[in-house]
C-alpha positions in Angstrom: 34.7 32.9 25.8 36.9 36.0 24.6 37.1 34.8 21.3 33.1 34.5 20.4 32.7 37.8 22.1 35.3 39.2 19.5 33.4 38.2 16.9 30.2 39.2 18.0 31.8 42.4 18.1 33.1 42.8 14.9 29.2 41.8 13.5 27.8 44.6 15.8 30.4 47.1 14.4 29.4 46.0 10.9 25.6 45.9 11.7 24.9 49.4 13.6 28.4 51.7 12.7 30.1 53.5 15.2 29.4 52.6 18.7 30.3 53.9 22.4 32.5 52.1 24.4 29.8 52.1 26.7 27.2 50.9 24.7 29.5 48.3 24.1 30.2 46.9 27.2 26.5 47.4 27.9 25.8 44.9 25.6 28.4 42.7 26.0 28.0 42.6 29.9 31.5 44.0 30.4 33.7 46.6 31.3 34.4 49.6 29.1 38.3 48.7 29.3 37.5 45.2 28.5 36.1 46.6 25.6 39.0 48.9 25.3 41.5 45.6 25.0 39.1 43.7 22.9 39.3 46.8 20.7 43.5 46.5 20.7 43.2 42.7 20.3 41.1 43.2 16.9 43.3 45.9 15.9 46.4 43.3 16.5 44.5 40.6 14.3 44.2 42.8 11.5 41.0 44.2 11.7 41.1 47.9 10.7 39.3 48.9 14.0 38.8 53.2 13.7 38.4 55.0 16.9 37.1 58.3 17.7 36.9 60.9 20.6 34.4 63.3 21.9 30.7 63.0 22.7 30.3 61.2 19.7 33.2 59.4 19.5 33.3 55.6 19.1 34.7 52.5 17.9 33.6 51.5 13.8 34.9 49.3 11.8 36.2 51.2 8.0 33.8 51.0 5.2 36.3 49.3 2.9 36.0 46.5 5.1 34.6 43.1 3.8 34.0 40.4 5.4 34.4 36.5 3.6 31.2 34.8 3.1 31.8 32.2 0.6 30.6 29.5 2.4 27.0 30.4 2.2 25.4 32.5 -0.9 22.6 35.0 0.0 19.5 33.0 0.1 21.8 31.1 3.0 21.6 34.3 5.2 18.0 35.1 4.2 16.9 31.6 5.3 18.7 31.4 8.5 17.7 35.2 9.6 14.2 34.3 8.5 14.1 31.3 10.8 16.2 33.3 13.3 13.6 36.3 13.3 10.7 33.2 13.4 12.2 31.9 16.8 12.5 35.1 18.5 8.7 35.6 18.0 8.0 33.0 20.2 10.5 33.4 23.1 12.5 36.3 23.9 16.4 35.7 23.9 19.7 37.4 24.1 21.7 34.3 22.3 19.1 34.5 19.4 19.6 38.4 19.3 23.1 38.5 19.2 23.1 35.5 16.7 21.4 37.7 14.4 23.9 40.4 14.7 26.6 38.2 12.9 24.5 37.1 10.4 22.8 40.7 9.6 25.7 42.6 7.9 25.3 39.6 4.7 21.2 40.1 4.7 19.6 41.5 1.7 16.4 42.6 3.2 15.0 43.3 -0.5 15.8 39.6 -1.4 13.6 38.1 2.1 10.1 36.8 0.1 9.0 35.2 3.9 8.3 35.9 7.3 7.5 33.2 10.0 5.7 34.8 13.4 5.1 32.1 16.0 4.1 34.6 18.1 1.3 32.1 19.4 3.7 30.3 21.1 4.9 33.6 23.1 4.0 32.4 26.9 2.8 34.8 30.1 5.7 36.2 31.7 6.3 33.3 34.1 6.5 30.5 31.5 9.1 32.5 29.8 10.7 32.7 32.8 10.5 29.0 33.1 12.1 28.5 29.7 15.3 30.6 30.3 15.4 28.7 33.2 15.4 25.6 31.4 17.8 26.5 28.7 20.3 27.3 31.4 20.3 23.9 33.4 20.4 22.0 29.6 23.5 24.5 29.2 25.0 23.5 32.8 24.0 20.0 32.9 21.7 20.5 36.0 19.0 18.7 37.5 16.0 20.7 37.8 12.7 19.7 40.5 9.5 21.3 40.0 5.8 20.7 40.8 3.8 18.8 38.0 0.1 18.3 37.5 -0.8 15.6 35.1 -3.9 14.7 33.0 -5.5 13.2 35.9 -4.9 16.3 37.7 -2.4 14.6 40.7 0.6 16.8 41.6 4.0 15.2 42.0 7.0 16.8 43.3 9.7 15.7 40.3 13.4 16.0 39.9 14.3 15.3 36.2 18.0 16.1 34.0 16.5 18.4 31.2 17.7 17.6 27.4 15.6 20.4 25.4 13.1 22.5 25.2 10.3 21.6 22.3 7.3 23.7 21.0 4.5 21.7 19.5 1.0 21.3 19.8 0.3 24.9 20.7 2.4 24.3 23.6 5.9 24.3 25.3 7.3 20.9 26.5 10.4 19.8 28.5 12.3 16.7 26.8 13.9 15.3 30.2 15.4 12.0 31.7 13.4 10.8 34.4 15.6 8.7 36.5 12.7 7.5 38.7 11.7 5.2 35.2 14.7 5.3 33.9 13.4 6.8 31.0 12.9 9.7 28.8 9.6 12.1 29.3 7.5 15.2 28.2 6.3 17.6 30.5 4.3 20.3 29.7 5.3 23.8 31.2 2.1 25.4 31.5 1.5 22.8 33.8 4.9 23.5 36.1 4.9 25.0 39.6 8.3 26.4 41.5 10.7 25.6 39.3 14.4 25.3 40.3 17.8 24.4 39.3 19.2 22.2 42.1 22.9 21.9 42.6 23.2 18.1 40.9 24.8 17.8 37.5 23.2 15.5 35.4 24.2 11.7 36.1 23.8 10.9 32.2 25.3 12.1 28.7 22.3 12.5 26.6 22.8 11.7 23.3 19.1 14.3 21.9 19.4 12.5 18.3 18.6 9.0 20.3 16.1 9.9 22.5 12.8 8.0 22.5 9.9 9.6 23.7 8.0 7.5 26.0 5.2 10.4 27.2 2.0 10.6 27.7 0.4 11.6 25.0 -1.0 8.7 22.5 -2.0 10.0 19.8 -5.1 9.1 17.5 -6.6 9.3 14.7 -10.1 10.9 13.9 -12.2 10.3 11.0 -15.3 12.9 10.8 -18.1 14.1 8.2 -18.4 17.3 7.6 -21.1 20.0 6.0 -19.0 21.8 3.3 -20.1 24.9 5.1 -16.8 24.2 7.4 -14.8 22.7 5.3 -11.8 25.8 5.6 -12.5 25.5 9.1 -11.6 21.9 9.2 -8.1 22.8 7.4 -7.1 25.5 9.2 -7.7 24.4 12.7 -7.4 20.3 12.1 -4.4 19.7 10.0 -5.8 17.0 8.4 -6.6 15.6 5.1 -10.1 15.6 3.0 -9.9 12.0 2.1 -13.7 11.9 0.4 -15.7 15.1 -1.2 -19.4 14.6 -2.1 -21.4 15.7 -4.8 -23.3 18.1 -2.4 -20.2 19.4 -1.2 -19.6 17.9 2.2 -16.3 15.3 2.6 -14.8 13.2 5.0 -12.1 14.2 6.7 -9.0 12.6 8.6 -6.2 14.3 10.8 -4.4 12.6 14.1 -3.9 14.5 17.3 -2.8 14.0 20.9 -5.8 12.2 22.6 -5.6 14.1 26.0 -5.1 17.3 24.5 -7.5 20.3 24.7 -7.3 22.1 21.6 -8.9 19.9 19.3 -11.7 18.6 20.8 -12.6 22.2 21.2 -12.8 22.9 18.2 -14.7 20.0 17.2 -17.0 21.1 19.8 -17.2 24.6 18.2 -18.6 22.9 14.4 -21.6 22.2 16.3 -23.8 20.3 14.2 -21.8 21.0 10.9 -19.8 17.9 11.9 -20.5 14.5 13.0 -17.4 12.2 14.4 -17.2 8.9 12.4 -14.9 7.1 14.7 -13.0 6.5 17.2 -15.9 5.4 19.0 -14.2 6.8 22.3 -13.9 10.5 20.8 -18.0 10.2 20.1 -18.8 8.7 23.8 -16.6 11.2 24.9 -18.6 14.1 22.8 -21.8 12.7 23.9 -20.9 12.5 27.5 -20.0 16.4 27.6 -22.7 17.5 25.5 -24.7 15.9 28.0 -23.4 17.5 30.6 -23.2 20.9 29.4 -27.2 20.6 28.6 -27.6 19.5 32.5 -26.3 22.9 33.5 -28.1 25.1 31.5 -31.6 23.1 32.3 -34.4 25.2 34.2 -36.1 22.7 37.3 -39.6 23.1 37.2 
């Protein structure tokens, strides 16, 4: 709409000075006499828009300009651009750029005690690809089909009206409705294959605040003893809770994870015999039947 890209203009002005016409309609995705009318239509609303010619000649806005931010104080802006700054680590996106724009020219830099990098959740080229994807058909109200392997490895062919996009468990997922249930789902997009956006608009108004998840994850919880020697380890990779400390140092320790999920049992894996699982019974069997078969491999026939 005209209007928000007349006030993204005015927060570029005020962020980076005098700018080309050019640049500006570069940015904007525009023509330079687009910009040229925007530039007249903030002039008529009163914003003291200053113009200059030659090669470096440009549009600013004049330094006695300021701008009303009563609504939110200065730790507001520092939060917001901090949790901005936190987002774009992980995924790559014009909207968030420019959003930062409007919100820079109120940022105190000096006053910013935090920075969040979620650069973890940054994806190979074609998952990211797969995201802006996404984001568009939740913009349009699309349907989108794509190829999905699940946990037991069988490939479906599945056409789903996508709600949001979600980063957790060291992974992106796709909150969609799933109209062959009748239900809402989870579907992991490391695991997607020829994505597309099909001409359909959505059959349903998805109210996100209501949604239940019904997905495929069930999650457990594991209790574990552990040699105090990786205890650190235990909180930093685990994200659970030492619910027993001993005198010689080792404790008990509790944390709840997706059951079909990879990461974890890695790691467990990893402690070697620093750890032993206490229950669920099913996470030990499970332990013991890959520890088995691991040792199978590496066995020399007479």
């Amino acid at each position: 709409m005209k209007i928000d890209r007349l006030i993204a203009i005015i927060n570029y002005l005020l962020r980076y000075g005098k700018t080309s016409a050019q640049r500006l309609s570069e940015e904007f995705e525009v023509s330079t006499r687009t910009i040229m009318r925007d530039m007249d239509a903030l002039g008529q609303a009163g914003i003291p828009i200053q113009s200059e010619y030659g090669a470096d000649g440009g549009y600013k806005i004049i330094d006695s300009y300021i701008v009303d931010k009563k609504l939110i104080n200065d730790e507001d802006y520092n939060n917001i651009v901090t949790a901005l700054n936190g987002l774009l680590s992980a995924h790559s996106n014009k909207n968030i750029e420019q959003t930062i724009d409007k919100i820079i020219p109120f940022y105190n830099s000096e006053n910013n005690m935090m920075n969040l990098d979620f650069s973890i959740a940054r994806e190979k080229n074609e998952i990211n690809q797969n995201i802006v994807l996404l984001e568009e058909a939740v913009r349009k109200k699309r349907i989108v089909e794509f190829k999905y392997t699940n946990n037991e490895n069988v490939i479906k062919k599945i056409q789903v009206e996508p709600v949001r996009l979600e980063f957790k468990w060291y992974n992106w997922y796709l909150t969609a409705f799933y109209p062959k249930h009748q239900d809402y789902c989870m579907f992991k997009l490391v695991r997607m294959e020829e994505l597309v956006i099909l001409e359909k608009s959505n059959t349903n108004e998805h109210e996100k605040s209501n949604i239940t998840i019904n997905d495929e994850r069930k999650v457990i919880t594991i209790l574990l003893h552990g040699n105090v020697s990786i205890k650190s380890k235990c909180k930093e990779y685990l994200n659970g809770t030492v619910i027993k400390e001993y005198t010689n140092g080792d404790f008990d320790f509790s944390f709840s994870v997706p059951e079909n999920e990879t990461y974890w049992f890695g790691v467990i894996l990893s402690l070697g015999n620093h750890v032993r699982v206490l229950e669920p019974q099913s996470v030990i069997d499970r332990i013991l039947k890959n520890c088995s078969k691991v040792r199978k491999i590496y066995e020399v026939e007479d």
